[in-house]
C-alpha positions in Angstrom: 15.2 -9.3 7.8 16.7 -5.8 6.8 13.8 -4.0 5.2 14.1 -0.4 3.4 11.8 1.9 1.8 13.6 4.7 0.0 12.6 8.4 -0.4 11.1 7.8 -3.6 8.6 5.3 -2.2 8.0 7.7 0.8 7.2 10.0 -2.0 4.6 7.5 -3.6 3.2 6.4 -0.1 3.0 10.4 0.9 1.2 11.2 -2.3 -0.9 8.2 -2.3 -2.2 8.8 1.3 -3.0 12.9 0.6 -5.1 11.6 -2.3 -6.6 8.7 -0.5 -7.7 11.0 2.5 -8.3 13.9 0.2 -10.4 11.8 -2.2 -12.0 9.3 1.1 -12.9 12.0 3.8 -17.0 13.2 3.1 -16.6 10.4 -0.2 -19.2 7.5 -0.4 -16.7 6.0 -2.4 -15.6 3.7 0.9 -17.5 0.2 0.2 -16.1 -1.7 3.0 -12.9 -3.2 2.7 -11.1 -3.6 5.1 -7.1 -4.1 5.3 -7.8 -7.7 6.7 -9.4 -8.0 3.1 -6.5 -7.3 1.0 -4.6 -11.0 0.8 -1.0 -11.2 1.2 1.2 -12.1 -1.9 1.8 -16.1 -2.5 4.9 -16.8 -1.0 6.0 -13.6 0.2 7.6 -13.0 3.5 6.1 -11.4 6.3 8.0 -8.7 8.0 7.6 -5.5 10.1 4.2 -3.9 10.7 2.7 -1.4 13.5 0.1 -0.1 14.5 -1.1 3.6 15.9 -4.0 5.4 16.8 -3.9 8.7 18.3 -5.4 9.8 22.1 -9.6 9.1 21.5 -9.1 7.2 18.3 -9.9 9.7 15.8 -7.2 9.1 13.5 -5.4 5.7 13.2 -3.3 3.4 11.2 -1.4 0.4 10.3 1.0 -1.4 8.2 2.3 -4.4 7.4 5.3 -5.2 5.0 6.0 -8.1 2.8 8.8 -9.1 0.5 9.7 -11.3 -2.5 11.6 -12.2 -5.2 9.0 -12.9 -7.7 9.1 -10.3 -10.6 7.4 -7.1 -9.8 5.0 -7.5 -12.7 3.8 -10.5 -11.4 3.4 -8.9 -7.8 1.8 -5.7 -9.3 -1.0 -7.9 -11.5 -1.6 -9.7 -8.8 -2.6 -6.7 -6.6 -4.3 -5.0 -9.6 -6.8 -8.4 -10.0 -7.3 -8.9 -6.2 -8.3 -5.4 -6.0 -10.4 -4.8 -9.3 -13.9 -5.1 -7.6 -13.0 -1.6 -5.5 -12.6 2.0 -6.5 -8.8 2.4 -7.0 -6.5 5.5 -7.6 -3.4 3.4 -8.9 0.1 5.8 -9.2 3.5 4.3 -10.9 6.6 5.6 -10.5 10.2 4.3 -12.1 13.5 5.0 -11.4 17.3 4.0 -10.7 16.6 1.8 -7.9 13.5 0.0 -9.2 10.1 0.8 -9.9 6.8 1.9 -7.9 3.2 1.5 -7.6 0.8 2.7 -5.2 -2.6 1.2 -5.4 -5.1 3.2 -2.9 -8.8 2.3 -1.9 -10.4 5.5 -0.9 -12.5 5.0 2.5 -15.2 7.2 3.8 -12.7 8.0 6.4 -9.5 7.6 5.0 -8.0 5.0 2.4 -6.3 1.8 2.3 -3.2 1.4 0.0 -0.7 -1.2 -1.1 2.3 0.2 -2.4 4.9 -2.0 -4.6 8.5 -1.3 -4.6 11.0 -3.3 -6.8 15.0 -3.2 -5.6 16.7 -3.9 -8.7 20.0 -4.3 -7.2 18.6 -7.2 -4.3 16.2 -8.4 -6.7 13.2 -8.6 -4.6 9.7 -6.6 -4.2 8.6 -4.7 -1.0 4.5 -4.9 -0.8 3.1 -2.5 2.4 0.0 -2.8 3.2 -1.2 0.6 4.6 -4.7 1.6 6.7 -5.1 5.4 7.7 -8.0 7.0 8.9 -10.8 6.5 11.7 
């Protein structure tokens, strides 16, 4: 499976991760979740993830991609409820090739976001999962 993520969703992620670190790093607002937590979308499909931690494991991360073709409101309500009972920063963005949402759980150390990407033209939805921190 052929999976993408555009510069505008690099954008989101990018902006979601400065304010999840920004917001996370000396915060108390981390209240253990975990990206093991966060349940993957009902019939989705799994596809790429990675992991990466640098040399003495002070800063690491991971990913893990999904895709389907249910409508991206559904996708994005569902994330919203599973995630309600934690802290989030939630950004949208909207444009020709779909819209996005970044929804980010600041950590003591770092944050944990899902970020929602609608291709209009495929007709599906991207979800990534995304851990950085220590």
């Amino acid at each position: 499976m052929n999976t993408r993520i555009n510069a505008t969703l690099a954008m989101v992620i990018v902006l979601a991760l400065l304010i999840g670190i920004a917001s996370g790093c000396g915060s108390s607002a981390g209240n253990g979740s975990a990206l093991q937590d966060i349940p993957p979308y009902p019939n989705a499909i799994e596809g790429e993830s990675m992991e990466q931690s640098v040399a003495g494991g002070i800063v690491g991360g991971s990913m893990q991609q999904y895709t389907t073709t249910d409508p991206f409101e559904e996708v994005v309500d569902f994330y919203t409820d599973a995630l309600n009972e934690y802290d989030t920063e939630i950004l949208s963005h909207e444009s020709d090739l779909g819209r996005q949402t970044a929804i980010s759980i600041p950590q003591k150390r770092g944050m944990i976001s899902v970020a929602i990407q609608e291709f209009t033209e495929e007709e599906t939805v991207n979800i990534t999962f995304m851990a950085a921190g220590s």
